[in-house]
LUMSE-693723 format. One record per residue (C-alpha): residue number from 1; z, x, y. Coordinates in steps of 0.02 Angstrom, whole numbers, plus 50000, padded with zeros to 5 digits. Layout:
[node NUM, [Z, X, Y]]
...
! end
This chain:
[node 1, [51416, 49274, 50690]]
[node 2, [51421, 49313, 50515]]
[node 3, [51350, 49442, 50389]]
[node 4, [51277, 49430, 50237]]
[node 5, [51263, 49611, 50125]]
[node 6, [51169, 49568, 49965]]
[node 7, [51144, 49703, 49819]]
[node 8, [50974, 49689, 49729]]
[node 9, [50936, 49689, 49588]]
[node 10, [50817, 49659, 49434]]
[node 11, [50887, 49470, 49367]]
[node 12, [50998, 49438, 49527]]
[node 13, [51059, 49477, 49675]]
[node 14, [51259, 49486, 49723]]
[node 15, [51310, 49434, 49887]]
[node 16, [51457, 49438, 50030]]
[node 17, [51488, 49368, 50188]]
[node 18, [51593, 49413, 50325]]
[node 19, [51624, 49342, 50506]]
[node 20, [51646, 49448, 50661]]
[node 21, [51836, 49429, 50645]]
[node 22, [51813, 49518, 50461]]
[node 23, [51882, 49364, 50375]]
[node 24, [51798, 49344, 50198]]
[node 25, [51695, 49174, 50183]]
[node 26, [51631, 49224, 49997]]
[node 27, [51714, 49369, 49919]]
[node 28, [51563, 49371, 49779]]
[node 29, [51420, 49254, 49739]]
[node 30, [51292, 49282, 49623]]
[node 31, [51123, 49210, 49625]]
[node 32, [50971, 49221, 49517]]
[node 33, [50803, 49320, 49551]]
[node 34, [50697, 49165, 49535]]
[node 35, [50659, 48987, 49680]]
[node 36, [50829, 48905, 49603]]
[node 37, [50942, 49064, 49646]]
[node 38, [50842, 49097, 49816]]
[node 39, [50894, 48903, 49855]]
[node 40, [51044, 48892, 49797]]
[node 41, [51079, 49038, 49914]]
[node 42, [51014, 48963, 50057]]
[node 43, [51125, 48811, 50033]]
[node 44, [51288, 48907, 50011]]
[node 45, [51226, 49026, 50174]]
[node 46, [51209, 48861, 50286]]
[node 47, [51352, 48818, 50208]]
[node 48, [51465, 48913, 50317]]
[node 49, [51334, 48931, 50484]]
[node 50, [51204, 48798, 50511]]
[node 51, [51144, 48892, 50654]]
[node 52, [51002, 49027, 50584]]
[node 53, [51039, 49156, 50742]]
[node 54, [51226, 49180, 50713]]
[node 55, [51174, 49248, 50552]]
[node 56, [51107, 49436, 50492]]
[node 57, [51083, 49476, 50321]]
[node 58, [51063, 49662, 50267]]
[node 59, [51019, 49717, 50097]]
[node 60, [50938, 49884, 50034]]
[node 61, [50765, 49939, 50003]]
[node 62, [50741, 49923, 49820]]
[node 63, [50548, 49942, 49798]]
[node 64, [50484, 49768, 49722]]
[node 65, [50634, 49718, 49659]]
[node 66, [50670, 49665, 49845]]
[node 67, [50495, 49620, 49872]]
[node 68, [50496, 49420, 49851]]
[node 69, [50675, 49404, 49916]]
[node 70, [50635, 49504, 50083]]
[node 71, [50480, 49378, 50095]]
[node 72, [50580, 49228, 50057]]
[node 73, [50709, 49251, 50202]]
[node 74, [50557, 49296, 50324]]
[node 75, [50473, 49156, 50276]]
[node 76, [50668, 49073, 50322]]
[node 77, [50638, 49140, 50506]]
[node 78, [50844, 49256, 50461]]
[node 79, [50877, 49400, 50532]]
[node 80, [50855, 49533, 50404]]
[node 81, [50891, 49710, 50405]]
[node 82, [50809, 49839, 50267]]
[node 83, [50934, 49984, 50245]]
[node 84, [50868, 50174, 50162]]
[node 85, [50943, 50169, 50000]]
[node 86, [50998, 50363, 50032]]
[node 87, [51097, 50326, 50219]]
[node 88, [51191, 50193, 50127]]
[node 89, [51231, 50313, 49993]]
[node 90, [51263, 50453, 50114]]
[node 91, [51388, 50324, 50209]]
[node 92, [51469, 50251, 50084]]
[node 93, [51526, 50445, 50026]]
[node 94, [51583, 50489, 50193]]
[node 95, [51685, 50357, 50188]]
[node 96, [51776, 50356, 50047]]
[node 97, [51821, 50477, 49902]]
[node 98, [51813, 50372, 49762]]
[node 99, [51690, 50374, 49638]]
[node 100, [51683, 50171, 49651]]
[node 101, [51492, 50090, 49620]]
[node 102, [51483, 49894, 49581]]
[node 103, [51365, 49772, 49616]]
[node 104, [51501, 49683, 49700]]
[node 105, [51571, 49829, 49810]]
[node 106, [51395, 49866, 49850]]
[node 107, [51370, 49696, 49934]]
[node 108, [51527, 49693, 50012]]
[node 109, [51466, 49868, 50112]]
[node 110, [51317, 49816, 50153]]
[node 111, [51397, 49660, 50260]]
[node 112, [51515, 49793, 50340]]
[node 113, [51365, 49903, 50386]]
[node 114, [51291, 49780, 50484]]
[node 115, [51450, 49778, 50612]]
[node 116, [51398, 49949, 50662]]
[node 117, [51210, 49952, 50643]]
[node 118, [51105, 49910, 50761]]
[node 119, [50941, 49940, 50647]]
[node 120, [50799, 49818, 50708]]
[node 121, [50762, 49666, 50592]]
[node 122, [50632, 49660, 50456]]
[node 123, [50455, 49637, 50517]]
[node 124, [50306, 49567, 50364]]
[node 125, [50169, 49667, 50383]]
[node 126, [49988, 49594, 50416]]
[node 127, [49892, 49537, 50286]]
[node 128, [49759, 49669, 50312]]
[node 129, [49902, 49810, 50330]]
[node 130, [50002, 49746, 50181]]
[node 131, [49828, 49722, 50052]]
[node 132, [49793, 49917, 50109]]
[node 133, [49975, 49976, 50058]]
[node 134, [49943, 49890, 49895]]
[node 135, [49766, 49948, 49861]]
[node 136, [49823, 50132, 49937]]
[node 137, [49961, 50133, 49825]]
[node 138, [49853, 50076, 49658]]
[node 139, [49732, 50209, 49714]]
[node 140, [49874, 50338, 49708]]
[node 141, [49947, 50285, 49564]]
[node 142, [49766, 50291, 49465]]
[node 143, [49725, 50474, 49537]]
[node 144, [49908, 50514, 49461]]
[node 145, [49859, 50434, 49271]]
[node 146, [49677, 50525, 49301]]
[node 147, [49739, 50710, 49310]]
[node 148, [49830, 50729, 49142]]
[node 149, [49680, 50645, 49046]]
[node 150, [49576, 50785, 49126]]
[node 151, [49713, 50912, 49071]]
[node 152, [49688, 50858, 48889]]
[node 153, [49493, 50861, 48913]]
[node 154, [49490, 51044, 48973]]
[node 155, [49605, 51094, 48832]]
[node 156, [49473, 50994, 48684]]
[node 157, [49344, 51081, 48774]]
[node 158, [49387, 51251, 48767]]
[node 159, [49445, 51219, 48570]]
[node 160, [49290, 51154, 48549]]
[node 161, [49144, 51240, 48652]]
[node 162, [49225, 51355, 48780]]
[node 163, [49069, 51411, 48838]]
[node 164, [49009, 51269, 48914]]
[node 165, [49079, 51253, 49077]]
[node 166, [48973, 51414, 49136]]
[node 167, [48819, 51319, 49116]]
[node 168, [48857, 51181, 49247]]
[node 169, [48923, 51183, 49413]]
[node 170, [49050, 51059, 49361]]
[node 171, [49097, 50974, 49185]]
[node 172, [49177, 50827, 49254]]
[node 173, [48986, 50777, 49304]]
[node 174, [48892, 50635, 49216]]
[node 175, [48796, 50760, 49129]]
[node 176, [48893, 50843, 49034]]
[node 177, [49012, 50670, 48994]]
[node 178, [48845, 50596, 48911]]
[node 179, [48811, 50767, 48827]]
[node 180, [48986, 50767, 48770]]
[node 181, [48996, 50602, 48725]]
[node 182, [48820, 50608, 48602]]
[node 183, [48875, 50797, 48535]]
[node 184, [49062, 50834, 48565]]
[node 185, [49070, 51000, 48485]]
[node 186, [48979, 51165, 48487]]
[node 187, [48938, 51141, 48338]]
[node 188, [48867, 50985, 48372]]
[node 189, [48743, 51049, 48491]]
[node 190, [48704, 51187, 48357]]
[node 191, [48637, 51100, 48258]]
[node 192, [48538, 50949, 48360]]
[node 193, [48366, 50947, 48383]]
[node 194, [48307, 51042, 48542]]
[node 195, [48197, 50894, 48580]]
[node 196, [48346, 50763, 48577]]
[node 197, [48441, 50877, 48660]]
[node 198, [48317, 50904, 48811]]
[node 199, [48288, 50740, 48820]]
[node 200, [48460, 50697, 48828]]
[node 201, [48509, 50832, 48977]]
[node 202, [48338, 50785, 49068]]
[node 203, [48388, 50602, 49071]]
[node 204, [48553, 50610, 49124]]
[node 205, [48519, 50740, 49251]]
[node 206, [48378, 50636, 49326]]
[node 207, [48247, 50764, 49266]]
[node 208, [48329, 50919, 49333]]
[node 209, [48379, 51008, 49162]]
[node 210, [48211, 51066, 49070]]
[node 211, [48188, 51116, 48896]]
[node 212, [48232, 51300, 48954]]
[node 213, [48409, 51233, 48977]]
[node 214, [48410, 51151, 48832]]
[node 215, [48351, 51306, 48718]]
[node 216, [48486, 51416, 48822]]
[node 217, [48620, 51296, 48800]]
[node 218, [48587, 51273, 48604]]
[node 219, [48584, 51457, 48593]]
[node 220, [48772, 51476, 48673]]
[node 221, [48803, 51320, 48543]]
[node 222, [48754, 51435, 48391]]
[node 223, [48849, 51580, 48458]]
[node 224, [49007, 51492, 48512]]
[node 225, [49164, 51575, 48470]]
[node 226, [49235, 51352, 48452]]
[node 227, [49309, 51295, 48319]]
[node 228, [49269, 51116, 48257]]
[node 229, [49388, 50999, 48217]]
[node 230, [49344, 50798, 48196]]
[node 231, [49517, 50762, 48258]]
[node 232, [49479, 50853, 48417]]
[node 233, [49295, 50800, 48427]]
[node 234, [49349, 50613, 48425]]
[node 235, [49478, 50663, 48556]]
[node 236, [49379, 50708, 48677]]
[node 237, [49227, 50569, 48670]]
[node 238, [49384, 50432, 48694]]
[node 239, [49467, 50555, 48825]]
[node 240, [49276, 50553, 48908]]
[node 241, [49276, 50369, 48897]]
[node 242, [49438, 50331, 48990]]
[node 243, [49408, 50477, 49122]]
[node 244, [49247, 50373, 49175]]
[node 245, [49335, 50206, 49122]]
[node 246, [49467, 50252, 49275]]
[node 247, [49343, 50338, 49397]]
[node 248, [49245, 50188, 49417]]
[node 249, [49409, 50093, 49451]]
[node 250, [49453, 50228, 49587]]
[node 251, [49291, 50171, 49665]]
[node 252, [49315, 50013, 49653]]
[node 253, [49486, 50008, 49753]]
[node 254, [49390, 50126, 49886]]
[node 255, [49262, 50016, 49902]]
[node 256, [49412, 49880, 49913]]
[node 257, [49490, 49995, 50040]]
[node 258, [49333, 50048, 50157]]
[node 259, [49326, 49820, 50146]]
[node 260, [49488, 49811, 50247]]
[node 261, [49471, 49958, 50353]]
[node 262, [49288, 49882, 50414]]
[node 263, [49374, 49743, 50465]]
[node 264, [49537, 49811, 50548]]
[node 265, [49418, 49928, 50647]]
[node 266, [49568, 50034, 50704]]
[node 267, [49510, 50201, 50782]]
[node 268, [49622, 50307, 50657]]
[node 269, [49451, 50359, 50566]]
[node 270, [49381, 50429, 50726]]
[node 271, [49488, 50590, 50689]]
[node 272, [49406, 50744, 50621]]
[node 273, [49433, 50743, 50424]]
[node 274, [49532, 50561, 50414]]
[node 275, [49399, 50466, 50310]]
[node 276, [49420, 50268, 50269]]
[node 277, [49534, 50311, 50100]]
[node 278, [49645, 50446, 50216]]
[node 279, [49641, 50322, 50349]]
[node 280, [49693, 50162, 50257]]
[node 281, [49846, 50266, 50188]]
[node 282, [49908, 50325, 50353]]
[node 283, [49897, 50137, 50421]]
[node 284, [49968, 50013, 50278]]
[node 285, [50130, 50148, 50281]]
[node 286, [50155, 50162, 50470]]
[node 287, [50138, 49974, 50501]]
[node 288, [50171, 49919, 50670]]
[node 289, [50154, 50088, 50768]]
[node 290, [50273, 49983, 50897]]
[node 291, [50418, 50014, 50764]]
[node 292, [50426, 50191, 50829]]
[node 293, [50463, 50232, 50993]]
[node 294, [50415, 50420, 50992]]
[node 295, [50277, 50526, 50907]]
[node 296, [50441, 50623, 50841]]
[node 297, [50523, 50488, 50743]]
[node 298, [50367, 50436, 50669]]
[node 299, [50366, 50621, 50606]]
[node 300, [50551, 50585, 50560]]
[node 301, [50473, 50441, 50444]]
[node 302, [50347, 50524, 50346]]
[node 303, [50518, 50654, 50320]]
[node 304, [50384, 50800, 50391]]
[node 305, [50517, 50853, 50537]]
[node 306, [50607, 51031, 50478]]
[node 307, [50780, 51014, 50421]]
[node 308, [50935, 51083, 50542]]
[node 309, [51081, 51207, 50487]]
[node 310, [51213, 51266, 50632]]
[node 311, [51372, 51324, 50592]]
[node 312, [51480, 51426, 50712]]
[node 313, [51376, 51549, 50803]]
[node 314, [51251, 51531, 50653]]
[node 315, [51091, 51431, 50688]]
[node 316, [50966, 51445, 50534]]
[node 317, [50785, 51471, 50592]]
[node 318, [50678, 51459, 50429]]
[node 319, [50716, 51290, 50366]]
[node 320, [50636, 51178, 50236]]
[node 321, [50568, 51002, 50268]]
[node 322, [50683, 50847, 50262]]
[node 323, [50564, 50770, 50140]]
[node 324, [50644, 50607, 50133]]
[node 325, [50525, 50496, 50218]]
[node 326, [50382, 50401, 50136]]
[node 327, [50299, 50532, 50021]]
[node 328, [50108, 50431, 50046]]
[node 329, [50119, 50453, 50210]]
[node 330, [50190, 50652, 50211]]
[node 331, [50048, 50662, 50088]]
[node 332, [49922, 50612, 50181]]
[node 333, [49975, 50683, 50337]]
[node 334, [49946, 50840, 50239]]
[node 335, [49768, 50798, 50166]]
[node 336, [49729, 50742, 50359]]
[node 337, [49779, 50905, 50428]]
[node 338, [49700, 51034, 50302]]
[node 339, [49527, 50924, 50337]]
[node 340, [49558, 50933, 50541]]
[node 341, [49580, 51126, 50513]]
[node 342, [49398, 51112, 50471]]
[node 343, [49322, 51002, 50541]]
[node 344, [49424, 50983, 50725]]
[node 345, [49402, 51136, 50846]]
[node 346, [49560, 51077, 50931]]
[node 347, [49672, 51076, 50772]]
[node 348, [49584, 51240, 50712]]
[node 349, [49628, 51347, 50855]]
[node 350, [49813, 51274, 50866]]
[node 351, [49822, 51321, 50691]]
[node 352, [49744, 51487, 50711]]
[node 353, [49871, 51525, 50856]]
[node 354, [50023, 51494, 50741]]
[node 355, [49960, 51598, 50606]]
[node 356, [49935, 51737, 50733]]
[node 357, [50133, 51736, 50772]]
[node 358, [50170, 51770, 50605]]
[node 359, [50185, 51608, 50523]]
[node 360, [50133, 51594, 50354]]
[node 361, [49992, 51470, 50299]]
[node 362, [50076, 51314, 50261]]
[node 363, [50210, 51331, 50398]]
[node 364, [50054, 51359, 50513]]
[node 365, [50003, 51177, 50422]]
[node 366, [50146, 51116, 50435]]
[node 367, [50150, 51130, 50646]]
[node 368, [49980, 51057, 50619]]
[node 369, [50050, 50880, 50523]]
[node 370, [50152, 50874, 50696]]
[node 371, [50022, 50889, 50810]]
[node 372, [49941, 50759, 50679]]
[node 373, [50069, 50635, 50715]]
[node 374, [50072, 50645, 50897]]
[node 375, [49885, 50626, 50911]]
[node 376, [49912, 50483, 50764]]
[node 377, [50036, 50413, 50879]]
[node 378, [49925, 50412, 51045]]
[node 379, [49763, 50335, 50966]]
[node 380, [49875, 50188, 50888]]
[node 381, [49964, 50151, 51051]]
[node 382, [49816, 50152, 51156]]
[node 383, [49696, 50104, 51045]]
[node 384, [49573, 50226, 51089]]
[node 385, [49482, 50355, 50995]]
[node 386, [49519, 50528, 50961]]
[node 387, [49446, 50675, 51086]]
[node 388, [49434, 50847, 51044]]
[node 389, [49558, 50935, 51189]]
[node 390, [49541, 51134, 51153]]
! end
């Protein structure tokens, strides 16, 4: 048997094998991130072992750096294992008190890891399960470049025309983004005429704003304690602009994502408040629910399982979450949860009984995102669909 630790990285990848005996075959050997460097690899691996089983490979998870190389050696049919990037740190400390980091020394630790590890090989996800992490992931990545734009268009608005928002029951709606858009100033609106105006908030509102809004509206306008700037004005029509430029991306990935989930038909959605988006999240970062062997270490993965301090006679009893697991998934878990709480009789009287001990609100949610993963855990095993148990 040999091993094989390789250290990723962004132009290429260091490597070092060992046999079982610990003798060094290749002390260092660097190989390009590109089908020359993957190949050239492969020949100097066979090389020393012709015989694919006799050989494991472990390298770290390095996000898409490690991406096409993990898929290459899949595709290769070698065993492959995908260490946390914090264990191997953790390790390598405990080991050693040296404040030694190298490319090289990194691969040479990662082929003595595998000696002692009996981590399970690298599985490639589904097609359908690994186009939902992607389109999950763009959809949380968009949401994320969406807030701070609407940051900046609160803070225009209320330099602008800070009375508005009392006159609609939300000014992120497409009424006031085309009123905005036309007249972005109070002073703007002041001085428009009340027929353009009404004509404007009756045709964007699908005839449900009348002239008497209009006439209320430009009064507020004339009164406004705003101050007009151009600068700020232009701001926020091009602020406007990209807000709606990015929302109809976001539902363009969910209609992307409620695509795949139609066709997966898993029964993850038949839980109270887990939705197709909520849904499709929870799947593409579990994977394989056979990868976990307990509803616990499934919580253990999404880093949602309390955190453990015992020293002496002392045992802590108010501890914070590991949080080290995959934050989409913890995320979601959350989301999931709060919805069940109002939607799911079951999940709103278990939550209900831990607030009546005493627990605060999100600790109370927080025993909730466990009882989440165990019922998250049965439906995927069995393949059957949720049912209310009170």
């Amino acid at each position: 048997m040999i091993y094989v630790g390789i250290d990723v990285a962004k132009d290429k990848h260091d490597c070092h094998i060992l046999t079982s005996d610990g003798e060094v075959l290749c002390d260092n050997f660097s190989f390009l991130n590109s089908r020359e460097g993957f190949n050239a690899f492969i020949t100097l691996l066979f090389g020393y072992c012709k015989d694919i089983s006799n050989i494991k490979i472990g390298l770290e998870a390095t996000g898409h750096y490690s991406k096409n190389l993990l898929l290459f050696l899949y595709k290769a049919n070698l065993f492959v294992v995908v260490f946390n990037p914090l264990s191997v740190s953790q390790s390598r400390r405990a080991i050693s008190l040296r404040k030694t980091k190298s490319d090289k020394s990194d691969s040479r630790y990662l082929a003595e890891m595998l000696f002692s590890n009996m981590s399970c090989p690298y599985q490639e996800q589904t097609s359908d399960v690994s186009t939902l992490k992607s389109l999950t992931r763009a959809r949380y990545r968009l949401v994320k470049e969406i807030q701070p734009l609407k940051n900046r268009y609160r803070r225009s608005l209320q330099i602008l025309f800070p009375e508005l928002p009392s006159f609609f029951p939300s000014f992120y709606s497409n009424t006031v983004f085309t009123l905005l858009k036309a007249m972005p100033s109070a002073k703007d609106i002041a001085c428009c005429n009340i027929l353009r105006l009404t004509n404007i908030l009756s045709k964007s509102s699908r005839g449900r704003l009348k002239r008497d809004k209009a006439e209320a509206l430009k009064l507020a306008a004339i009164n406004s304690i705003g101050s007009y700037n151009f600068g700020d004005a232009t701001e926020l029509k091009f602020i406007i602009e990209r807000i709606e430029f990015l929302k109809s991306q976001q539902i363009e990935l969910e209609n992307s994502i409620k695509s795949v989930m139609n066709n997966i038909n898993l029964p993850i959605t038949t839980i109270p408040g887990i939705g197709f988006t909520l849904g499709a999240i929870i799947l593409s970062e579990i994977g394989d629910i056979s990868r976990f062997s307990s509803p616990s270490k499934l919580l253990a993965f999404a880093g949602c399982e309390p955190s453990t301090y015992q020293s002496g006679k002392f045992t802590a009893t108010n501890t914070p979450m590991v949080k080290h697991g995959s934050k989409y998934l913890r995320n979601a878990l959350y989301l999931a949860t709060t919805m069940a709480y109002l939607h799911s009789p079951s999940f709103h009287t278990y939550i209900d009984l831990k607030r009546s001990q005493g627990k605060h609100y999100y600790i109370a949610i927080s025993h909730g995102m466990k009882k989440m993963s165990r019922v998250i855990y049965s439906i995927l095993s069995s393949d059957k669909p949720f049912t209310e148990v009170i």
